[in-house]
N, C-alpha and C positions, 0 to 999 in steps of 0.2 A: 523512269529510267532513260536513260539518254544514252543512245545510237553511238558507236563512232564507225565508221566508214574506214573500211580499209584504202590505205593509199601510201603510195609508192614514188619516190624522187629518187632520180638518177643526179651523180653530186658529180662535177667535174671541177679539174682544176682551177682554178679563180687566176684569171690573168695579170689583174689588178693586184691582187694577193703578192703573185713573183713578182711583180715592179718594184713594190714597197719593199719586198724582203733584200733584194738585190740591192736598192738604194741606203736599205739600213745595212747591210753589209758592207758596202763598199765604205759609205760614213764612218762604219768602226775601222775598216783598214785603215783611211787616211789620218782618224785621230789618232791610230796607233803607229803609226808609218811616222809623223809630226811625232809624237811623243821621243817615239825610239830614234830619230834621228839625234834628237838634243843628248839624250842617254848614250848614246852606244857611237863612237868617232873611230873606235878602230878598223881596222882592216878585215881582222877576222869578221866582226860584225858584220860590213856592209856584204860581205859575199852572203851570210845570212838570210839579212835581207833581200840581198839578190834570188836566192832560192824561195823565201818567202811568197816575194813578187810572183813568180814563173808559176810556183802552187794556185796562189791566187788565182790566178790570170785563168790556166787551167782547169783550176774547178770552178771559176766563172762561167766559160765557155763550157764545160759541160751541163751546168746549170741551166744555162738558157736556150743550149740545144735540144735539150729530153726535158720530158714532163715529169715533175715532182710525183704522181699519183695516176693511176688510172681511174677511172671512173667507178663510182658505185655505189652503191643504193641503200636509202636509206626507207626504211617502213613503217609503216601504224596498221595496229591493229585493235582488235579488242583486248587482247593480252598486253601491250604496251609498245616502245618503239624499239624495233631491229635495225641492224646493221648486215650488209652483205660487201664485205671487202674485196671480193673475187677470187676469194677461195672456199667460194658456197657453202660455206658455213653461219649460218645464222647467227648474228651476236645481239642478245637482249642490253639494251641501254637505258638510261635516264638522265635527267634534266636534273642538273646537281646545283644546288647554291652557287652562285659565283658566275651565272649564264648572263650575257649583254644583249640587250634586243635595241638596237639602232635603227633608222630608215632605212641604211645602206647595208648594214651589217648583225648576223647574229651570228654570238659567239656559244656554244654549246658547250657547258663543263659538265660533262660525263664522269670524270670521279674526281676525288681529292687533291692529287697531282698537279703542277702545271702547266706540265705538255699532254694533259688527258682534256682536248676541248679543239672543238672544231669549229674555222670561221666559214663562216657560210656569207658569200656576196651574192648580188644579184646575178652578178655573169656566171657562180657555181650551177646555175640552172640550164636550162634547156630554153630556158623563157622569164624574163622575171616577175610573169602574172606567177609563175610556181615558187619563186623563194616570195612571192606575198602569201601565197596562199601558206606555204611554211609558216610564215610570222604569224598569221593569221590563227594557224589550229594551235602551234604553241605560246602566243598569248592573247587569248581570246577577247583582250579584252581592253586592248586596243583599238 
């Protein structure tokens, strides 16, 4: 019978994470900004897109002022792995088909859905001997 050890990681926002998201976001504006200029020449339009911009611009700038998440924990135990979102409520989880295990990156699909899946980088840790050791208990065998 084989042991598991209870054990505990604290997840924090992946910095690395916001950059890429910010840069694929801005990528779609401009392709959409290009697109809709050839499309749209009126007048009404461009005040549109003027408000478009300013939205942007402001939910950029909120974006990279505040953090996407706070921190919080994920666990193992003998029963299997929990989540604590910090609202102390315990959530039973699993490792659902469709999970990516990368050197830099695991991707954790918890259910069916496709925004049901957590990236996990090395900077999510506190240290990234802990997102090895993560890789490590869930796939042992690497």
């Amino acid at each position: 019978m084989r042991v598991i050890a209870n054990r505990s990681w604290t997840i924090l926002p992946s910095k690395r994470q916001r950059h890429l998201d910010g840069m694929t976001a801005l990528l779609l504006f401009l392709l959409l900004a290009f697109m809709g200029s050839a499309l749209w020449a009126s007048a009404i339009a461009q005040i549109g897109w003027l408000v478009v911009v300013l939205l942007l611009v402001v939910g950029f700038w909120c974006w990279s002022r505040y953090p996407q998440q706070v921190g919080w924990v994920l666990h193992r135990d003998e029963q299997g792995w929990w989540c604590d979102v910090g609202d102390g409520a315990w959530r039973s989880v699993r490792l659902c088909s469709g999970s990516v295990k990368r050197p830099d990156l695991v991707i954790w699909q918890y259910g069916h859905w496709p925004w049901q899946r957590w990236l996990f980088r090395p900077d999510s840790f506190t240290s990234p001997a802990e997102f090895q050791q993560l890789r490590r208990i869930l796939y042992p065998d690497l």
